[in-house]
C-alpha positions in Angstrom: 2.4 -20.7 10.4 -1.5 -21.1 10.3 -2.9 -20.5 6.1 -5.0 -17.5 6.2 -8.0 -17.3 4.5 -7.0 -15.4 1.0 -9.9 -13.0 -0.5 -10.8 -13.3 -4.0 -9.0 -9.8 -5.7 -10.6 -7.5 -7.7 -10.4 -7.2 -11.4 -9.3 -10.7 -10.8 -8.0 -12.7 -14.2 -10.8 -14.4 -15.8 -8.9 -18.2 -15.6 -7.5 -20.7 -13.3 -4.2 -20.1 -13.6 -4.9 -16.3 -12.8 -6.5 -16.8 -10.1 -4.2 -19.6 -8.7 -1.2 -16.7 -8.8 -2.9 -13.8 -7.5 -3.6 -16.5 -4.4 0.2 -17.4 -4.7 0.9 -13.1 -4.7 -1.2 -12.8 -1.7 0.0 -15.6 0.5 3.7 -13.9 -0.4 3.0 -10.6 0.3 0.8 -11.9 3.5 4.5 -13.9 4.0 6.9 -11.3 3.7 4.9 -8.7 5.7 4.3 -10.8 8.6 8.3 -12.1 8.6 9.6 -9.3 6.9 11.3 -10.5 3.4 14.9 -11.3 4.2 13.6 -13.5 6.7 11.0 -15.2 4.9 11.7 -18.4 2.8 9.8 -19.8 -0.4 9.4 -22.3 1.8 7.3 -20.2 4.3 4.8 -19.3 1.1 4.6 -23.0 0.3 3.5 -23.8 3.4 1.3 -20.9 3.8 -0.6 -22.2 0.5 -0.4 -25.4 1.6 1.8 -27.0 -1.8 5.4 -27.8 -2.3 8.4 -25.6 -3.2 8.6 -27.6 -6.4 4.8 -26.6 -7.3 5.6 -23.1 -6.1 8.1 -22.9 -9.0 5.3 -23.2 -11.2 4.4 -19.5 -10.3 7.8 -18.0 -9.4 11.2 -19.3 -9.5 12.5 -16.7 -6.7 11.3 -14.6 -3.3 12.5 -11.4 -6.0 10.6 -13.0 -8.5 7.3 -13.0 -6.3 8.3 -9.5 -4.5 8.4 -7.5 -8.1 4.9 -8.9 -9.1 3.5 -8.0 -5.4 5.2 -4.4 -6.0 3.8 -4.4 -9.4 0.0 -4.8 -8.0 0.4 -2.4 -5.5 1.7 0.9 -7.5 -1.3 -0.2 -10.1 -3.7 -0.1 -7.3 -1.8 3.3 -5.9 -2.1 4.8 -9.3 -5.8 4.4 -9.8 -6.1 5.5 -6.2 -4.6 8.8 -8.2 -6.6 9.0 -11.3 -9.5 8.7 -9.1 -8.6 11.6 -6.4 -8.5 13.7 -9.8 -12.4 13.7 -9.9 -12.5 15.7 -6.8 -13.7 19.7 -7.3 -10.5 21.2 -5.1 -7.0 20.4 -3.6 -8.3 19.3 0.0 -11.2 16.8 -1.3 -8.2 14.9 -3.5 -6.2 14.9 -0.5 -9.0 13.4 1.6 -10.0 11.1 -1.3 -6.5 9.8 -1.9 -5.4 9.1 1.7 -8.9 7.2 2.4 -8.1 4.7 -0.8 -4.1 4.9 0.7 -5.3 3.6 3.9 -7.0 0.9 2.2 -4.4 -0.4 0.1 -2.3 -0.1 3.0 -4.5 -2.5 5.3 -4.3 -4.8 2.5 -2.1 -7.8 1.5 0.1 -6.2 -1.7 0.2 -2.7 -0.1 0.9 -3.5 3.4 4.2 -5.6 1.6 4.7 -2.0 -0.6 5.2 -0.6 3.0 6.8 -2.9 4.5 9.5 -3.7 2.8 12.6 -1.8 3.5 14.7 -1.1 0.2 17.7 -3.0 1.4 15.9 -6.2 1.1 15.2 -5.5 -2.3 17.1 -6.6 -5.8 18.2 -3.4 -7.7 15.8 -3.7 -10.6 12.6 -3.5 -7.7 14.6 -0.6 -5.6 14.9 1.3 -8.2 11.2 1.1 -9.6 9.8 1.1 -5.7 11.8 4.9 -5.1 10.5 5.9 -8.4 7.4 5.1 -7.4 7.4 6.6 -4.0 9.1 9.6 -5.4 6.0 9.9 -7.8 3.4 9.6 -5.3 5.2 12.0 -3.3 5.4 14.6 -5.9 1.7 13.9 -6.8 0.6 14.6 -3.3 2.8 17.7 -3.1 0.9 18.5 -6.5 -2.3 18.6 -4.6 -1.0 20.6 -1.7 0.0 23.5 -4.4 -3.5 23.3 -5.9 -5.2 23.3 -2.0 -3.4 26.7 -1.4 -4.4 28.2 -4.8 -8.1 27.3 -4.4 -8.0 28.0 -0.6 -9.0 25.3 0.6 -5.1 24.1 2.3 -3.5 26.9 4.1 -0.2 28.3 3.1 2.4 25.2 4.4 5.4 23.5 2.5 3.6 21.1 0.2 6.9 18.5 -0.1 7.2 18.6 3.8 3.4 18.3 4.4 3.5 15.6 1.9 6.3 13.5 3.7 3.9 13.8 7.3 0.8 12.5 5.2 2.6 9.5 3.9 4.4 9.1 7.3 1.1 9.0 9.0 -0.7 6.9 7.0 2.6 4.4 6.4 1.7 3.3 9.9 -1.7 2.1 9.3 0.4 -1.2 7.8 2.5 -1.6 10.5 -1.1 -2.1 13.1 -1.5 -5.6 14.2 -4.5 -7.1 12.6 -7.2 -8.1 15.0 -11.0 -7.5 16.5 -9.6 -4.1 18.2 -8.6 -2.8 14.6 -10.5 -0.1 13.6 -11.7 -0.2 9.7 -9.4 1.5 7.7 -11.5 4.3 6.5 -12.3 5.2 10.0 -8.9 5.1 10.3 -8.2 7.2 7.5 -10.9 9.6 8.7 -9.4 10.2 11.6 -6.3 10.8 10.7 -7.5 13.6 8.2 -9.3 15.3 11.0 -6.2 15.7 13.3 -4.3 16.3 10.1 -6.1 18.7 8.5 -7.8 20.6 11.6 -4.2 20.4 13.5 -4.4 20.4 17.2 -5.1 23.8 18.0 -8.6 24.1 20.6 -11.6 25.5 18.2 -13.3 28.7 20.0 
């Protein structure tokens, strides 16, 4: 498998050993979305960074090991994505503000492996905390949803149901192939809203 070229993270840790394992997390998140994590080996990431298993150790002892820190990154990222949708004057803009940072995370290394990994593959401890997770993001969205209907500016729907479509929707942006023909993601995201929120009812 061909190394990638791995982009510097934000808030990154302020010393080389941070930044050498946030280049480790990325290459295994990059690993295990691309294989899919039962498939993927320590050995895959190795190569993918270009060192030996032995030197991988140095960072992680196990592909569990490296998938809990990977899952750890992306619910921080997805949280803040939360705090900052808060900011936004009615239920609709925190929708739309949300789900445009979602799609972003998504497109990216640590949120693409969030999405991609299905619970089976997981140990119990990282099931567990994924599903509360996901269960808390749902409920947060569903949240917003109640407030759009109070302020008027989300019709009248079922806000858990309406919830489960956004996160379907947008779920798929990690599954597109990456590429020249990809759109950005907050085009992406833009789009989606539109169909989403306008429905697909002709305007008069």
């Amino acid at each position: 498998m061909a190394t990638r070229t791995i982009s510097k993270p934000r808030g990154r840790p302020n010393n080389r050993f941070g930044d050498r394992r946030i280049e480790v997390l990325r290459a295994a998140a990059n690993v295990f979305s691309d294989l899919g994590f039962r498939q993927a080996t320590l050995e895959d990431v190795a190569r993918e960074l270009g060192m030996t298993r032995a030197a991988l150790y140095h960072y992680a002892r196990s592909k569990d090991a490296l998938l809990t820190a990977c899952g750890d990154i992306a619910r921080q990222q997805l949280i803040e994505a939360l705090g900052l949708s808060r900011g936004e004057p009615d239920g609709r803009a925190r929708l739309a503000a949300f789900f445009r940072r979602y799609a972003e995370i998504v497109s990216e290394d640590f949120g693409r492996c969030f999405v991609l990994t299905d619970f089976s593959e997981m140990a119990e401890d990282e099931r567990e905390t994924t599903r509360k997770a996901q269960l808390a993001l749902g409920k947060a969205v569903a949240t917003m949803i109640e407030e759009g209907i109070a302020d008027g500016s989300v019709r009248r729907c079922k806000p858990v149901v309406t919830s489960r479509l956004l996160y379907a929707a947008f779920n798929g942006i990690a599954r597109l192939p990456a590429g020249p023909d990809r759109p950005p993601a907050l085009e992406m995201a833009d789009d989606f809203l539109e169909v989403l929120f306008e429905g697909l009812v002709p305007r008069s």
